[in-house]
N, CA, C and O atoms as CSV, one atom per row, in Angstrom:
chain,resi,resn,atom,element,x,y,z
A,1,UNK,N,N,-272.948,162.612,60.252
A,1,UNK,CA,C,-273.226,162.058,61.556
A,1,UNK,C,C,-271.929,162.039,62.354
A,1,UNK,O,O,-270.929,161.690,61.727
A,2,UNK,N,N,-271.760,162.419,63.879
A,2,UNK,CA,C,-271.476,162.241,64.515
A,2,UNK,C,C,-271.136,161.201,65.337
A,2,UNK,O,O,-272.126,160.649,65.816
A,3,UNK,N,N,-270.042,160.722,65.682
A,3,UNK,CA,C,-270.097,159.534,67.308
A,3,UNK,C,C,-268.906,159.765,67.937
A,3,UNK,O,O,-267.817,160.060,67.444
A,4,UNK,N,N,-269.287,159.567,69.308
A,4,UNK,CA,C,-268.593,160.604,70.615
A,4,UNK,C,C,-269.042,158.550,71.399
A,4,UNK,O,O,-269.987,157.764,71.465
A,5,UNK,N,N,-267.720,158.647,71.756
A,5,UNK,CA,C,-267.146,157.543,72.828
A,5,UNK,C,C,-267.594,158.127,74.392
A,5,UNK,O,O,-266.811,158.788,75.074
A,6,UNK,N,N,-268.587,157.872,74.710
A,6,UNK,CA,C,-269.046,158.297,76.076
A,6,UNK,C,C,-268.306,158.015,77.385
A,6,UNK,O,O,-268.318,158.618,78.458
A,7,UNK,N,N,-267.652,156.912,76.974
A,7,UNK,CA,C,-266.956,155.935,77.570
A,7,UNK,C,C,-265.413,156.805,77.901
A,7,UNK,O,O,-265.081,157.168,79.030
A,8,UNK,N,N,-264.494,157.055,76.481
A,8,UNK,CA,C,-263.246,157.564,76.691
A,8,UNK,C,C,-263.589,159.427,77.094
A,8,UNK,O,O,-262.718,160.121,77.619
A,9,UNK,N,N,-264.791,159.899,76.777
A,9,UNK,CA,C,-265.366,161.339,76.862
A,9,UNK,C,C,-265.074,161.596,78.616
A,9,UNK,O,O,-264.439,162.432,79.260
A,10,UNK,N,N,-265.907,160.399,78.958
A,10,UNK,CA,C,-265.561,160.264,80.675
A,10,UNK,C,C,-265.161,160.347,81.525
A,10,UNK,O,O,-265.412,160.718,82.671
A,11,UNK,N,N,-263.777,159.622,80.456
A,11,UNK,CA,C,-262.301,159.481,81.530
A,11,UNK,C,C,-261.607,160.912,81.665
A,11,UNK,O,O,-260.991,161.356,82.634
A,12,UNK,N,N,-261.833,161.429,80.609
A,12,UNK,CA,C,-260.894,163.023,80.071
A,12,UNK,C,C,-261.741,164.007,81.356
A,12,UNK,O,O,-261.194,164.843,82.076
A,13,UNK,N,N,-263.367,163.571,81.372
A,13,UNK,CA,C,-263.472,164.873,82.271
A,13,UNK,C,C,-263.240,164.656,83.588
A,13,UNK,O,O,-262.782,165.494,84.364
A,14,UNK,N,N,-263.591,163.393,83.888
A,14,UNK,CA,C,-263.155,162.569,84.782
A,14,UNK,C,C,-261.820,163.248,85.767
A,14,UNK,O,O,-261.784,163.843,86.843
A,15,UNK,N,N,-260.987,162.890,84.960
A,15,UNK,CA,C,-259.794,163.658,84.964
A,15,UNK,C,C,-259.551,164.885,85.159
A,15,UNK,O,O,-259.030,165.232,86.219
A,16,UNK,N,N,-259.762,165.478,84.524
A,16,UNK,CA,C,-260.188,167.112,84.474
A,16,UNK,C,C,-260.750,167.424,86.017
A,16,UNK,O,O,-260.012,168.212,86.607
A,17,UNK,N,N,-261.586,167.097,86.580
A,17,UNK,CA,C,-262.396,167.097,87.685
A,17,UNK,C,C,-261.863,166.902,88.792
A,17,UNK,O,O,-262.110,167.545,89.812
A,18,UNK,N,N,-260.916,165.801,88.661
A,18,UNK,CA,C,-260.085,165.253,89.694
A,18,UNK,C,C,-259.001,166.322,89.842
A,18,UNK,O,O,-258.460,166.387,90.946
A,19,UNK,N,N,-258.645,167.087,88.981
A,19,UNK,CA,C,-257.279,167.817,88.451
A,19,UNK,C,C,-258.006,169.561,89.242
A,19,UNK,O,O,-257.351,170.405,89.853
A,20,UNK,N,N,-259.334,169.583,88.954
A,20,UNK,CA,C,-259.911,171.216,89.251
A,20,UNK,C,C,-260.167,170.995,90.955
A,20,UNK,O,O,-260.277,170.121,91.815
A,21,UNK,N,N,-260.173,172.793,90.702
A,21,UNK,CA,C,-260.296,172.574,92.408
A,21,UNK,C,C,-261.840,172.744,92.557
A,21,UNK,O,O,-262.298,172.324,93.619
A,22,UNK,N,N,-262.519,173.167,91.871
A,22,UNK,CA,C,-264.120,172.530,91.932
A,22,UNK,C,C,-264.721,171.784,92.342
A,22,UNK,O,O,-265.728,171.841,93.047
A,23,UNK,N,N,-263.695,170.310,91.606
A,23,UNK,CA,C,-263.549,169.290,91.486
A,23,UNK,C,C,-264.833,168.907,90.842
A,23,UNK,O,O,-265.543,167.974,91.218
A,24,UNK,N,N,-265.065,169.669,89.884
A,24,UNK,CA,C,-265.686,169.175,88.381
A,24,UNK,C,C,-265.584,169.932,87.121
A,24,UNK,O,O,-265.281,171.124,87.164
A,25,UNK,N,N,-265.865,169.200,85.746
A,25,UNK,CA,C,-265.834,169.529,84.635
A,25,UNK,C,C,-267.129,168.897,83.933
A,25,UNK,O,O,-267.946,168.019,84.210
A,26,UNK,N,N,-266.876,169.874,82.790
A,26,UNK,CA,C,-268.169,169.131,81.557
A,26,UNK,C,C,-267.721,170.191,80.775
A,26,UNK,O,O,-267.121,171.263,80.841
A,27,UNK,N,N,-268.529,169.069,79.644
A,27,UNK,CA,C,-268.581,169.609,77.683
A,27,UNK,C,C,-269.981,169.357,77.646
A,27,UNK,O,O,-270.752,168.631,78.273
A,28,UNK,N,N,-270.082,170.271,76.614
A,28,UNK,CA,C,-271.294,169.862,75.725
A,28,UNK,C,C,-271.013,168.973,74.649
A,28,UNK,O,O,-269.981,169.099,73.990
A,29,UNK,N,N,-271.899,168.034,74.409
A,29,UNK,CA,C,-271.312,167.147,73.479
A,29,UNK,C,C,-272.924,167.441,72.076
A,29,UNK,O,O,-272.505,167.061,70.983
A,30,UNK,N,N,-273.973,167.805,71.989
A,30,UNK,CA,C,-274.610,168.350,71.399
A,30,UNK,C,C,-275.493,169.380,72.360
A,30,UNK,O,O,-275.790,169.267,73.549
A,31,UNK,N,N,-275.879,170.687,71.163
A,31,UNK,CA,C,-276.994,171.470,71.508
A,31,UNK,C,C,-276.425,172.717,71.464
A,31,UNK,O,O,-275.442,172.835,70.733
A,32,UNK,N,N,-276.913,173.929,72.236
A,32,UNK,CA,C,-276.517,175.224,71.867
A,32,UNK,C,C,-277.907,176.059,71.752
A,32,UNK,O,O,-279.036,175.572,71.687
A,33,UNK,N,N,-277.570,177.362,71.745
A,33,UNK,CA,C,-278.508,178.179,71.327
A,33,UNK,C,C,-279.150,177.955,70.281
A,33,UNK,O,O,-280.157,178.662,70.320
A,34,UNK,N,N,-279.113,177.179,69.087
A,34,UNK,CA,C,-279.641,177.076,68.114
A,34,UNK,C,C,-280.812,176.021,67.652
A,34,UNK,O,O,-281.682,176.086,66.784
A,35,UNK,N,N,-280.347,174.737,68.887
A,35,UNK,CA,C,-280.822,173.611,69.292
A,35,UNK,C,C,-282.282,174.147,70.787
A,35,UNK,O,O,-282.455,175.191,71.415
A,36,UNK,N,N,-283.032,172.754,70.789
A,36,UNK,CA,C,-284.012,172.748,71.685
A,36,UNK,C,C,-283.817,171.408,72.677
A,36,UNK,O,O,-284.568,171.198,73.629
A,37,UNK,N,N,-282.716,170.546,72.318
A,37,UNK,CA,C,-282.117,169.950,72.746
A,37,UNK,C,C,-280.921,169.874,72.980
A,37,UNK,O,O,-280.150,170.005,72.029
A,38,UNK,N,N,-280.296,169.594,74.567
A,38,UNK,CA,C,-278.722,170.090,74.688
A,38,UNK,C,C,-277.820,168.803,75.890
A,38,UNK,O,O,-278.310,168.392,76.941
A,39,UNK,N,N,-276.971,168.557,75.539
A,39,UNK,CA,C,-276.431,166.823,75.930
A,39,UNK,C,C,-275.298,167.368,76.552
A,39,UNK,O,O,-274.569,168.151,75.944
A,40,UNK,N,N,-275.063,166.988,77.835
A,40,UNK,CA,C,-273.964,167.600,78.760
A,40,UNK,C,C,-273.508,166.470,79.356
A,40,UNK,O,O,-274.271,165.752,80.003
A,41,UNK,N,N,-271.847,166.117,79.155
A,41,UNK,CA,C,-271.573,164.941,79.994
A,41,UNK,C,C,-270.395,165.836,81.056
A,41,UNK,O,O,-269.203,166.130,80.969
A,42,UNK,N,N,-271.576,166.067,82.134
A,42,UNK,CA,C,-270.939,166.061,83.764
A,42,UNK,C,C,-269.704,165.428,84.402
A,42,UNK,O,O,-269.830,164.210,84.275
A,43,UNK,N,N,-268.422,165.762,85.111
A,43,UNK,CA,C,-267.929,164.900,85.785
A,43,UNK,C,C,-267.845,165.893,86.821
A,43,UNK,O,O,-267.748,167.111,86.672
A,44,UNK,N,N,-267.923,164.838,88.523
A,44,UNK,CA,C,-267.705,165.553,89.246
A,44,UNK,C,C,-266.684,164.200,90.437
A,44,UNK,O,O,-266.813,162.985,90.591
A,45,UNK,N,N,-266.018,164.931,90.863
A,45,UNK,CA,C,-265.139,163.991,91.715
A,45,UNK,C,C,-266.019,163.711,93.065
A,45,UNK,O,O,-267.044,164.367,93.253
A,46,UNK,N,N,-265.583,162.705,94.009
A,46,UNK,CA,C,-266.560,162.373,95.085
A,46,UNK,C,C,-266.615,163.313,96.157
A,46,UNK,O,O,-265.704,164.119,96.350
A,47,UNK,N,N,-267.777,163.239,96.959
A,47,UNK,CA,C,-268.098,164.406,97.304
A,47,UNK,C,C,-268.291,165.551,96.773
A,47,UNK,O,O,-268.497,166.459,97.579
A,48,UNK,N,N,-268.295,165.890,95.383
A,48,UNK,CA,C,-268.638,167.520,95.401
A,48,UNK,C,C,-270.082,167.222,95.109
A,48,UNK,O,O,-270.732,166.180,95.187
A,49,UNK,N,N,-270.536,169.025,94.581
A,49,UNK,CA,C,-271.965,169.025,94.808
A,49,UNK,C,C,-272.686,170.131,93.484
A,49,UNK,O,O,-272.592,171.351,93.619
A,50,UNK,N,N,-273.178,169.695,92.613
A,50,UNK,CA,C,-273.371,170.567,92.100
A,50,UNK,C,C,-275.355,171.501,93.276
A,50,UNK,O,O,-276.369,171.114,93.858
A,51,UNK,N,N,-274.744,172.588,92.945
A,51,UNK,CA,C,-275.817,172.889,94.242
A,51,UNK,C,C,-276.682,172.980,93.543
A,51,UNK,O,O,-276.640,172.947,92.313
A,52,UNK,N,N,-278.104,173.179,94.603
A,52,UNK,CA,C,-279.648,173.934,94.517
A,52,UNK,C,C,-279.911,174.320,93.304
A,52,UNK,O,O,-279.272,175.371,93.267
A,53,UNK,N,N,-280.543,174.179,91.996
A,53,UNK,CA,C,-281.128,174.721,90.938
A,53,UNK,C,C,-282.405,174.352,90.426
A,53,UNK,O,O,-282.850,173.207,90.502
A,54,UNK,N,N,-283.072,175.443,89.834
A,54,UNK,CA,C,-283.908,175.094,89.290
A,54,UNK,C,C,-284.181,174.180,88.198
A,54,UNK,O,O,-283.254,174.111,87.391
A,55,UNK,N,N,-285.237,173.426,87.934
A,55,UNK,CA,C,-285.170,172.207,86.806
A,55,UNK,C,C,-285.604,172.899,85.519
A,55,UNK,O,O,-286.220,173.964,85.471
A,56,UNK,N,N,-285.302,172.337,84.728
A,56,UNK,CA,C,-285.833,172.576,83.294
A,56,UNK,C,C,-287.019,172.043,83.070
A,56,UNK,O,O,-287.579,171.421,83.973
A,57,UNK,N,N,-287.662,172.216,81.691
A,57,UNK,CA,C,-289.076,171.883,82.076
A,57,UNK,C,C,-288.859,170.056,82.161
A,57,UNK,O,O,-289.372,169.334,83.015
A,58,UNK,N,N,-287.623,169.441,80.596
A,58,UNK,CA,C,-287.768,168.621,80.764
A,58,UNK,C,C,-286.065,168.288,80.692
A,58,UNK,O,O,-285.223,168.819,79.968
A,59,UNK,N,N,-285.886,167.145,81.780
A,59,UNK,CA,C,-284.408,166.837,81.609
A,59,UNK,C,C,-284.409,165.334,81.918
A,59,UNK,O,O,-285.524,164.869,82.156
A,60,UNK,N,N,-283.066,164.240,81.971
A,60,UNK,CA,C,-282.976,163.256,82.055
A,60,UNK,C,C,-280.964,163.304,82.197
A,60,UNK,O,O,-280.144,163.895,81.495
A,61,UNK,N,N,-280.773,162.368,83.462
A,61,UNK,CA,C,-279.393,161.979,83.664
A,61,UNK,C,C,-279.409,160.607,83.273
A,61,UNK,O,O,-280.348,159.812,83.307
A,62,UNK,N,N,-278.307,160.458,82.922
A,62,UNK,CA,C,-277.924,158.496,82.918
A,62,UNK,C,C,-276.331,158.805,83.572
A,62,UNK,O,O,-275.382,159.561,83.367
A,63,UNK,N,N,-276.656,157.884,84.332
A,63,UNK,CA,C,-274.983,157.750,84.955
A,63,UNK,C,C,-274.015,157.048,83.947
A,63,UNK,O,O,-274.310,155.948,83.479
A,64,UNK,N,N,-273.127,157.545,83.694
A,64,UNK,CA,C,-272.156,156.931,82.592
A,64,UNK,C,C,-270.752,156.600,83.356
A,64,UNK,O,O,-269.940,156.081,82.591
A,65,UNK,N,N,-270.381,156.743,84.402
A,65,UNK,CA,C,-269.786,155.575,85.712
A,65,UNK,C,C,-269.958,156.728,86.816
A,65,UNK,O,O,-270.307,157.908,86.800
A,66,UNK,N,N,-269.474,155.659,87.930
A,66,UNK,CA,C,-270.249,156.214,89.606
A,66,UNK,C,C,-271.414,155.966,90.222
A,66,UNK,O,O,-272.272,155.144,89.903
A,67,UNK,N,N,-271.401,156.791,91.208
A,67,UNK,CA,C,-272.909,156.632,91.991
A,67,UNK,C,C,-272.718,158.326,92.448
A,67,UNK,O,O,-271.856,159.038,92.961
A,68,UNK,N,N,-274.605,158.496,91.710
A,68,UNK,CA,C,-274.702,160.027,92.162
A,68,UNK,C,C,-275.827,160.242,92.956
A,68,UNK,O,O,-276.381,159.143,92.993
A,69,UNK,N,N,-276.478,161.034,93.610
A,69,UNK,CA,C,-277.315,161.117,94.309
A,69,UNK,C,C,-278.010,162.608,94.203
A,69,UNK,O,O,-277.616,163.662,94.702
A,70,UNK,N,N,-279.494,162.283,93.169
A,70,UNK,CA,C,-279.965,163.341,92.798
A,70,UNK,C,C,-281.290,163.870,94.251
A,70,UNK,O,O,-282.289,163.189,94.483
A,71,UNK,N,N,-281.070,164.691,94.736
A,71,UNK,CA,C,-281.983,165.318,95.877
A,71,UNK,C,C,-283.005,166.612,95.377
A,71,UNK,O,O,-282.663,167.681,94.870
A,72,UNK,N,N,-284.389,166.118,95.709
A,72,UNK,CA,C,-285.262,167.560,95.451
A,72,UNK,C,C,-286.222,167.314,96.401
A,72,UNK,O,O,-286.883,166.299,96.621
A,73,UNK,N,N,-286.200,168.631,97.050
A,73,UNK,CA,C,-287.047,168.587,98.351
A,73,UNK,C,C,-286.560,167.429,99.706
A,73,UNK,O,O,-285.616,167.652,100.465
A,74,UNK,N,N,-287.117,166.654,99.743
A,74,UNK,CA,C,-287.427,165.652,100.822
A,74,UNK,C,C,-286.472,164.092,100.113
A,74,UNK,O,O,-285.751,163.311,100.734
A,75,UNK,N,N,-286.814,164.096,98.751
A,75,UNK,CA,C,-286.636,162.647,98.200
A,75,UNK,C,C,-285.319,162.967,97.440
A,75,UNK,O,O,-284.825,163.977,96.939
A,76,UNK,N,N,-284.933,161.536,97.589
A,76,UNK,CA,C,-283.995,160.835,96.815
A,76,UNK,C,C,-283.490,160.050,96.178
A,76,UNK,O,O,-283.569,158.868,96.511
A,77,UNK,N,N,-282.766,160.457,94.988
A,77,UNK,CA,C,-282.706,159.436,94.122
A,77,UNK,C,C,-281.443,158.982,93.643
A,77,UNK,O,O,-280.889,159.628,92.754
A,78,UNK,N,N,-280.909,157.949,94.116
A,78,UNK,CA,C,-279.605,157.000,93.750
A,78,UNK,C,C,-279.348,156.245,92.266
A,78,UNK,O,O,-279.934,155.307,91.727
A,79,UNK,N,N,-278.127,157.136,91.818
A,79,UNK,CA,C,-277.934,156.269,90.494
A,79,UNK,C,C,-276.400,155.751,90.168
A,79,UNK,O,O,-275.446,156.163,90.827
A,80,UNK,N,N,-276.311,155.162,89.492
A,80,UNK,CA,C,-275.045,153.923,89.786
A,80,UNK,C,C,-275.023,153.571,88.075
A,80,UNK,O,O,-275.962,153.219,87.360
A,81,UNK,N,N,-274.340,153.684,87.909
A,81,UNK,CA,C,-273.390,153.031,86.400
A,81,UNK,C,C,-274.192,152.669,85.293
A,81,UNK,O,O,-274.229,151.458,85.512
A,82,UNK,N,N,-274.833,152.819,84.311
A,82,UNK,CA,C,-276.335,152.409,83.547
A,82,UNK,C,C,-277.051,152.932,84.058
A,82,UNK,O,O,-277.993,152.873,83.268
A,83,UNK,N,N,-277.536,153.723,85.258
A,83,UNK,CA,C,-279.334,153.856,85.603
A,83,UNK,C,C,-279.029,155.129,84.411
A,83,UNK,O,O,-278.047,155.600,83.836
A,84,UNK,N,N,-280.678,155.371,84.446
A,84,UNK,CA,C,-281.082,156.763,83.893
A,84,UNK,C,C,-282.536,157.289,85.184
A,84,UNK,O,O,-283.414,156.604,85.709
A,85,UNK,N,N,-282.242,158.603,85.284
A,85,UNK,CA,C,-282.565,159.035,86.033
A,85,UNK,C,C,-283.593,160.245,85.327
A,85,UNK,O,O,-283.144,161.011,84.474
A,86,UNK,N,N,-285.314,160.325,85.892
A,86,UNK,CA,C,-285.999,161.657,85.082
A,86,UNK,C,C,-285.480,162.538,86.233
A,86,UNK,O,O,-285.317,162.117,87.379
A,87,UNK,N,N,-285.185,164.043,85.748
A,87,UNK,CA,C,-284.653,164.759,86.862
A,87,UNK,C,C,-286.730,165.499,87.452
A,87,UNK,O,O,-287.528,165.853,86.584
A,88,UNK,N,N,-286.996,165.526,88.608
A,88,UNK,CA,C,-288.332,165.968,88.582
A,88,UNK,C,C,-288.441,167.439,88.697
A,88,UNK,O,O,-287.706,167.988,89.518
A,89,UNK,N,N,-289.107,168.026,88.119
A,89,UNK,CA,C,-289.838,169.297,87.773
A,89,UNK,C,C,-289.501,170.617,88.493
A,89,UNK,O,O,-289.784,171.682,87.944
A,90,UNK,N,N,-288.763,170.579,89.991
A,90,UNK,CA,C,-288.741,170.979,90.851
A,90,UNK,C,C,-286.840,171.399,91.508
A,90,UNK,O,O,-285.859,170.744,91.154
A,91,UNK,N,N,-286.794,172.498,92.391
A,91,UNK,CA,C,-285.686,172.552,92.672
A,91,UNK,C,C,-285.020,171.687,93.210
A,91,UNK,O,O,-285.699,171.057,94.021
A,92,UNK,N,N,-283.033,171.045,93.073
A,92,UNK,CA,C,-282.819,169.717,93.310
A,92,UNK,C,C,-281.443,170.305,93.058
A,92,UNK,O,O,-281.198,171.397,92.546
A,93,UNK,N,N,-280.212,168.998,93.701
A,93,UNK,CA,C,-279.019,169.083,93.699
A,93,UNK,C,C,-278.774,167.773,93.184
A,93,UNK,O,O,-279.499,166.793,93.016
A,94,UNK,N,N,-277.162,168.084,92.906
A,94,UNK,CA,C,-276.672,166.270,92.243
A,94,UNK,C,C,-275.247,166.198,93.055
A,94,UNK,O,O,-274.554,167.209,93.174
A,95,UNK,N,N,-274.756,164.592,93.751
A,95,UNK,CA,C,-274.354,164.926,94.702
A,95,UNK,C,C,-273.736,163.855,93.862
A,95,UNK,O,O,-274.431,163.104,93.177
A,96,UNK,N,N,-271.960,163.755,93.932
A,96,UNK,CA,C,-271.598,162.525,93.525
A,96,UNK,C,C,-270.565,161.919,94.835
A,96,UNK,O,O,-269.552,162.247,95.452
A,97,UNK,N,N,-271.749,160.632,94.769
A,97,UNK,CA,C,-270.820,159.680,95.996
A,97,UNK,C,C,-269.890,158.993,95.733
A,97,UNK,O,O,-269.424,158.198,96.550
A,98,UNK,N,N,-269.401,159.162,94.480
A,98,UNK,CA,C,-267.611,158.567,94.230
A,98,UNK,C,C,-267.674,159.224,93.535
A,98,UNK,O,O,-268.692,159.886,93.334
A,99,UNK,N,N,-266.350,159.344,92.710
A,99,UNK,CA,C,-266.065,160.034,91.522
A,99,UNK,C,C,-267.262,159.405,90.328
A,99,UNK,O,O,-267.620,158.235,90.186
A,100,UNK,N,N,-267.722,160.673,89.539
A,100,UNK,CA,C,-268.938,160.188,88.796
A,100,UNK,C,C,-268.743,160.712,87.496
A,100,UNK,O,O,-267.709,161.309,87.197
A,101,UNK,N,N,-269.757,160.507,86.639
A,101,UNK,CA,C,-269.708,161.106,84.684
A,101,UNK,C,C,-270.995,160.815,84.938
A,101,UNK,O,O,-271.434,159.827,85.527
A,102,UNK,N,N,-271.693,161.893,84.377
A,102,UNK,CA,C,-273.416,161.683,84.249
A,102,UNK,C,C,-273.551,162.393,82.486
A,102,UNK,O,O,-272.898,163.350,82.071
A,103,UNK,N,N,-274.244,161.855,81.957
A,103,UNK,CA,C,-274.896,162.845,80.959
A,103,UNK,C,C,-276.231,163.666,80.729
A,103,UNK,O,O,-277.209,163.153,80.186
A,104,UNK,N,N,-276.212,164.686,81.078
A,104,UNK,CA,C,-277.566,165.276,81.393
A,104,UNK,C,C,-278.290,165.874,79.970
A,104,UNK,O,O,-277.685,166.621,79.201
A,105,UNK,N,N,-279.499,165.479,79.784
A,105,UNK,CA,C,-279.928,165.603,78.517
A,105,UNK,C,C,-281.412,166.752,78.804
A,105,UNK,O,O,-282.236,166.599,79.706
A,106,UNK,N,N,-281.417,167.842,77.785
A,106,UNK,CA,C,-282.554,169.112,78.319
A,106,UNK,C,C,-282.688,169.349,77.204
A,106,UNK,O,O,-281.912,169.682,76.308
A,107,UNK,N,N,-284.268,169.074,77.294
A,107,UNK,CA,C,-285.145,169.750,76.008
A,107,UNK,C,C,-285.295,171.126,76.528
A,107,UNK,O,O,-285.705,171.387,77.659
A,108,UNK,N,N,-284.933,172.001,75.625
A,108,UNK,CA,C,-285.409,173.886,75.930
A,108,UNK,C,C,-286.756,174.124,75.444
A,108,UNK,O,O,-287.257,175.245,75.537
C-alpha cells in the first residue's frame, strides 16, 4: 500500500505552476494505461485556464486548496477548499480563481 500526502503533493505543484509559464502543473498520483481508474492532482496558478474539453464518461474533482470554477455550456460550478465536484457529461473548462490544487479522479 501506498500513501501520498495530498496536502505536501500540493504545495510542490503548487509551486511548480507558479514557477511555469503555463502557469500549471500535475502528476499522476495513481492509474495509467493498465488501470480503469486514473487520480491526477492539478495545480494551476490564478487565472489560468485549463481550456474547452471533452468529459470522460465518468470523472470527479475535489478541490485540495483554492477556488476553481468548473464551466460547461451555460452553468457553473464553484469549488473552494474540501468541495468535491461531479464533472458533468459534457464539454467544460476549469478556471482557477486563486492559485488552486484539484484532484481529478476518471474511471476509463
Amino acid at each position: 500500500m501506498e500513501s501520498t500526502s495530498l496536502t505536501a503533493l500540493a504545495q510542490e505543484q503548487l509551486d511548480a505552476a507558479r514557477a511555469a509559464s503555463s502557469g500549471r502543473a500535475a502528476v499522476t498520483l495513481y492509474g495509467g494505461h493498465e488501470h480503469r481508474l486514473r487520480q491526477t492532482l492539478i495545480a494551476l496558478r490564478a487565472g489560468t485556464r485549463l481550456g474547452e474539453h471533452d468529459a470522460p464518461d465518468e470523472a470527479t474533482l475535489q478541490v485540495i486548496e483554492g477556488e476553481v470554477a468548473l464551466h460547461a455550456g451555460s452553468q457553473i460550478w464553484n469549488g473552494r477548499t474540501g468541495d468535491h465536484l461531479t464533472i458533468p457529461p459534457q464539454r467544460h473548462d476549469l478556471e482557477a480563481l486563486s492559485d488552486a490544487a484539484v484532484l481529478l479522479t476518471v474511471a476509463t
